[in-house]
LUMDOSE-69870 format. One record per residue: y, x, z of N, C-alpha, C, CB in turn. Coordinates in steps of 0.05 Angstrom, whole numbers, plus 5000, padded with zeros to 4 digits. Glycine has a CB too. Layout:
// residues N
YXZYXZYXZYXZ ...
This chain:
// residues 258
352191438068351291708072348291728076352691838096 346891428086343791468088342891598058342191138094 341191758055338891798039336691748040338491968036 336291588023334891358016332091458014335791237991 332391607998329991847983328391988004331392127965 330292078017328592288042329492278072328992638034 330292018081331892018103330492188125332491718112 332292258140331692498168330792288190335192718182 331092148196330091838220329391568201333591698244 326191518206326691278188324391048202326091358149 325290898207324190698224322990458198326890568248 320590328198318790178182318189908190316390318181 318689698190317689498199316089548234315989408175 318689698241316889748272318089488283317690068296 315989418303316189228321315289288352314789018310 317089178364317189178402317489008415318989298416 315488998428314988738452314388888478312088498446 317288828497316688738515314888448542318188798511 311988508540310688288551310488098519312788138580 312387838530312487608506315087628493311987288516 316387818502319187788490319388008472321787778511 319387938442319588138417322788258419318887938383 323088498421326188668419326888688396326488958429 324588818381325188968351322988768341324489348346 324688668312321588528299321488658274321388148294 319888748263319788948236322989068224318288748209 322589178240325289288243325489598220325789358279 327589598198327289788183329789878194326689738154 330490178190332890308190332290608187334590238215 334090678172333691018162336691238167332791008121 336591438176339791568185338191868171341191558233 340391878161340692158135340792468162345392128109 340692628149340792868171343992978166338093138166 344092958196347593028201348992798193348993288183 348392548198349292318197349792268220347992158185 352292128231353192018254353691748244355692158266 351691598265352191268267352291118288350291128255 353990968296354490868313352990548319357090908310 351090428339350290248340351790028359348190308342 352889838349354489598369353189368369357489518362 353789168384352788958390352388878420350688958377 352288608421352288538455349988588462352788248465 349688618490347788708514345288548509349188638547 342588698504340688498496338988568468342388238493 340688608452340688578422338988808409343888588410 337989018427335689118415337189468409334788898384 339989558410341189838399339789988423344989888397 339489998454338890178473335990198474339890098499 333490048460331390038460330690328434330589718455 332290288410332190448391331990728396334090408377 334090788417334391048428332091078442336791088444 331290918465328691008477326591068461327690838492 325890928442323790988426322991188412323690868415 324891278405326191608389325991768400328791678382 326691668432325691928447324592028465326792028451 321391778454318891828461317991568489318892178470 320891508504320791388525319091138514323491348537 319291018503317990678498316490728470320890378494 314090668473311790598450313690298446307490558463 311790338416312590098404309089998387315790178379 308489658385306889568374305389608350307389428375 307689578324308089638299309089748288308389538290 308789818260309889948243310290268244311789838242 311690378234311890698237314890798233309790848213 314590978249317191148254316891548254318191028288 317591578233318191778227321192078232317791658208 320892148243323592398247322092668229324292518292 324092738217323393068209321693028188321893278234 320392828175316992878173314192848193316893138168 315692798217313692798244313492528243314792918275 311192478248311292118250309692138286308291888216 311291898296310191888321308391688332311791888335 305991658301303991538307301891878288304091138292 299791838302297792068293295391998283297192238313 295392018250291992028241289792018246291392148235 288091848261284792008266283491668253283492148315 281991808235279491568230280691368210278591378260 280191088218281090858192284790788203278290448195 285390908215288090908219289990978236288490758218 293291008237294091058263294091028290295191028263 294291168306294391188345295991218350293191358365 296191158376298591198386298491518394299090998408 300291678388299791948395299692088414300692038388 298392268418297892468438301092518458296792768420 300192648479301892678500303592978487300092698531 302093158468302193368467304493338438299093508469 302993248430304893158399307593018405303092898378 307792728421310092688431312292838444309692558442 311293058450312193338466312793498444309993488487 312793548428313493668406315393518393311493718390 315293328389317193098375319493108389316092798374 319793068417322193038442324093398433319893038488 322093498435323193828430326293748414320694058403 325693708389328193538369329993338376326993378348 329993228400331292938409332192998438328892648407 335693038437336893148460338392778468339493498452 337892708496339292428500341092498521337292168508 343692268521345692338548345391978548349892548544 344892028564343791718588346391568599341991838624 346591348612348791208628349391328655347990928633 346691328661346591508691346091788688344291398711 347091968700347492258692345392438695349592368706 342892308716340892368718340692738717339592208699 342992858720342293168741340293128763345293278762 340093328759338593428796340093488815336793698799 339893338838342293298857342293588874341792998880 339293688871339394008887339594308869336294038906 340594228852341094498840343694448817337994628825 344694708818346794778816347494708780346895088829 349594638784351094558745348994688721355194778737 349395018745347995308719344795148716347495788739 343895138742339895088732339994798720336695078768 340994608730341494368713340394348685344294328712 342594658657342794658645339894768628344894698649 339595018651337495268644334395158646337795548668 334394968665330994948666330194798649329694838691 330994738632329094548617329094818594330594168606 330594878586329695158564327695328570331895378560 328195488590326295548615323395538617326895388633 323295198616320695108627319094978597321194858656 321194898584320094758561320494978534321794438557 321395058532322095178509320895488507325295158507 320395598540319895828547321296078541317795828542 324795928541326496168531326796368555329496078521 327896588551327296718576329996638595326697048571 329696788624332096608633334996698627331896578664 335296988623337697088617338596988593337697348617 337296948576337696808553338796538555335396808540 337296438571337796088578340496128585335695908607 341196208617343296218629346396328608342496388653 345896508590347396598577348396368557346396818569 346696258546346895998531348395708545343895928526 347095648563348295508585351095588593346495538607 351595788597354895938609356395878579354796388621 355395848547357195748531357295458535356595838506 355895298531355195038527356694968548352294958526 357495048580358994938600361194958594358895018622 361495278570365095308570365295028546366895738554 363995088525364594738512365194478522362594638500 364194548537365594208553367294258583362393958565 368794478576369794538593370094548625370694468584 367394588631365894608658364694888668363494418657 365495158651364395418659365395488683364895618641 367095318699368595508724367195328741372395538730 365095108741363795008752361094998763364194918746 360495238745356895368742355695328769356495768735 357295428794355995478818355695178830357695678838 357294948829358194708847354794528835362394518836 354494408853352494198855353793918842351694158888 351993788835352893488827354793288834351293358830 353793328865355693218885358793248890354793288904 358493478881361893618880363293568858362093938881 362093408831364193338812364692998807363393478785 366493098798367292728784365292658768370292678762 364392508757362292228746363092348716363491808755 365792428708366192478672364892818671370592458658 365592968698364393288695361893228692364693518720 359893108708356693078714355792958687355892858743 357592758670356692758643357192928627357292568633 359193058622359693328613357593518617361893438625 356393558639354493698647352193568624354093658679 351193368634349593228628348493238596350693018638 351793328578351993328550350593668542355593258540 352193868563350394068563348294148561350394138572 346994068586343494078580342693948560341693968600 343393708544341893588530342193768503342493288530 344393978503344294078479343394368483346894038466 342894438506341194668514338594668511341494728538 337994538496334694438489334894518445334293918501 337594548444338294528409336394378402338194818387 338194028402335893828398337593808351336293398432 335993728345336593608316337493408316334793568298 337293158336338392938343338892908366337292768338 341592788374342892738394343392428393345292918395 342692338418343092038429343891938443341891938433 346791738450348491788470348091498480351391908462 347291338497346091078506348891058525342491088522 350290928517353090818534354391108553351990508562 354991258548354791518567357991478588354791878542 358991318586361491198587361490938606362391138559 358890918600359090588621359190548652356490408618 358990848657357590808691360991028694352791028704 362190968691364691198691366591038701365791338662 368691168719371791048721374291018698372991208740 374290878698376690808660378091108661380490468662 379691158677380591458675379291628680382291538687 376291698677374591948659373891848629371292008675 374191628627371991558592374091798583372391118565 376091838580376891978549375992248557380591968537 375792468584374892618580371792658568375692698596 369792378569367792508557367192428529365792478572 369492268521368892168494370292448478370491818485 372392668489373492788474371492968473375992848479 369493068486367793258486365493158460366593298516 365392868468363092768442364192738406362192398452 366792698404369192678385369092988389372292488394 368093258396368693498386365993538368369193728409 363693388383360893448374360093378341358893268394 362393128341361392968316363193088297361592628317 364893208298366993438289366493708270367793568314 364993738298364694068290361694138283365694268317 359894008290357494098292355793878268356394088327 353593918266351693868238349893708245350194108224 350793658276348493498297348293238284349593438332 344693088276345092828274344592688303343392718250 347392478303347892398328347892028320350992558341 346191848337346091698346347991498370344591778347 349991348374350691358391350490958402353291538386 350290888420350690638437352790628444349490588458 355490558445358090488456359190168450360290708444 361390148477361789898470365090088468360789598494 365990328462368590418467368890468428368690728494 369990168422370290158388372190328374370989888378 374990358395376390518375374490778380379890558380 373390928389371391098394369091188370370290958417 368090878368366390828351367690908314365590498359 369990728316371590708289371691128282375590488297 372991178299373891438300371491688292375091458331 368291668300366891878300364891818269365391918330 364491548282362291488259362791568235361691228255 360291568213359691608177358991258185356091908159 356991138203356590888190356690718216353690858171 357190458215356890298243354990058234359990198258 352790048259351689828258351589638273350189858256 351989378265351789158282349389038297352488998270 348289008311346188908320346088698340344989088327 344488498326344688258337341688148334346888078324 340787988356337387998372335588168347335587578378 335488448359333588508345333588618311332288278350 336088598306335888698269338588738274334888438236 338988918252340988928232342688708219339889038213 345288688233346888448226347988518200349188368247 349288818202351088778186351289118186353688568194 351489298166352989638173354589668151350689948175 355689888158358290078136359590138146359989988115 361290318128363590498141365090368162365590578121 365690508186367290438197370690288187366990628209 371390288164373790158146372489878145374490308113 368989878136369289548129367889448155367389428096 366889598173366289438196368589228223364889658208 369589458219372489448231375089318225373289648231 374189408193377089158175375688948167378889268141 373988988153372988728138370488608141372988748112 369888598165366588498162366488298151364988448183 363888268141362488008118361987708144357988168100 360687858163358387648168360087458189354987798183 359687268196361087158217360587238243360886908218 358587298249357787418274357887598278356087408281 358987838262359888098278362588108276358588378268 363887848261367587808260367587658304369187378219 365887498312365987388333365187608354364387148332 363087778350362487938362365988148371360088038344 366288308344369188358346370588298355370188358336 371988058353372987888363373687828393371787758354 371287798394370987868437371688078455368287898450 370988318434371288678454373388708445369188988450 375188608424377788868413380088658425378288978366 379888358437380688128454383188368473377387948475 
């Protein structure tokens, strides 16, 4: 489903070093718009760095990375910079993330949770925001919760929440960095069913980190393997799942579906 021609995310021989330890080493990869792909691989291997980078959190050394047409290196003189604070802020506008940790605000309520960042970033007005927000809660089935604080829900509502705001921003890309991992086994399915509605119904291009494969098998257009740093192996979830090529994402497999 990538397009080749004009991909919507397209990453260039970027490279990332942490200190002395290289994450990404010219790392190419491109995701079509309204493409859902799923990134797997063991802990380490470079898929949770991708997301940060996309969305603005972690500079990277080399190469270039492009969303929209926006590249998040900026022009001046005999070559690229690293870009402005102001430009990266424009770029993020497009790039909604739901994190491991749920990272609400522990003093305000489900409703502002959702509203201040429209609010403050977007400068929607607030009735507008809140009105928006009061749908986006009934989508994930948390509107009778508007008033309750963080503290007062279960760990799968506060990600639910969590999925709200990030789409109360109407990002173009959505990025879901293990959203499941910091959860009790009996919440994962309520928030994977809310993410399985997203990849469904909506036009959203979505990114996702999971180690929850039938999950993975189930939403994705493409799955990728990742192992130190590159691209092991991708394709449809049929040949990732049924037939992989490489030996190391048959062992990889192998271990989680155990």
């Amino acid at each position: 489903m990538t397009d080749a021609h004009n991909p919507f995310i397209e990453f260039s021989d970027v490279t990332k070093r942490f200190g002395i330890l290289t994450v990404l080493d010219q790392f190419n990869f491109s995701v079509a718009k309204g493409e859902k792909v799923t990134l797997i691989g063991p802990s380490g291997s470079g898929k949770s760095t991708v997301l940060r980078i996309l969305m603005t959190l972690e500079p990277f050394q080399e190469g270039k990375l492009t969303l929209a047409d926006m590249s998040y290196h900026e022009e001046r003189g005999k070559g690229p910079f690293r870009a402005s604070e102001r430009h990266l802020r424009q770029i993020r506008s497009h790039v909604g993330m739901v994190f491991q940790s749920f990272n609400l605000f522990p003093h305000m309520t489900v409703l502002r949770n959702v509203v201040e960042a429209p609010v403050r970033v977007l400068g929607m007005a607030r009735a507008e925001a809140e009105a928006r927000a009061i749908e986006l809660l009934d989508m994930v089935g948390l509107a009778d919760k508007k008033d309750h604080y963080p503290a007062q829900l279960s760990g799968g509502q506060q990600q639910r929440v969590a999925i709200a705001r990030a789409l109360a921003m109407r990002p173009s890309v959505l990025l879901f960095d293990e959203p499941t991992s910091a959860l009790d086994p009996q919440l994962v399915g309520e928030v994977l069913s809310v993410i399985r509605g997203l990849a469904h119904e909506h036009d959203l291009t979505m990114l996702l980190v999971t180690h929850e494969m039938r999950f993975a098998r189930e939403v994705s257009d493409r799955v990728c393997f990742f192992d130190k740093g590159r691209i092991c192996e991708q394709g449809s979830p049929e040949e990732i799942f049924g037939e992989p090529r490489e030996e190391r994402t048959r062992e990889f497999l192998s271990s989680v579906l155990a």
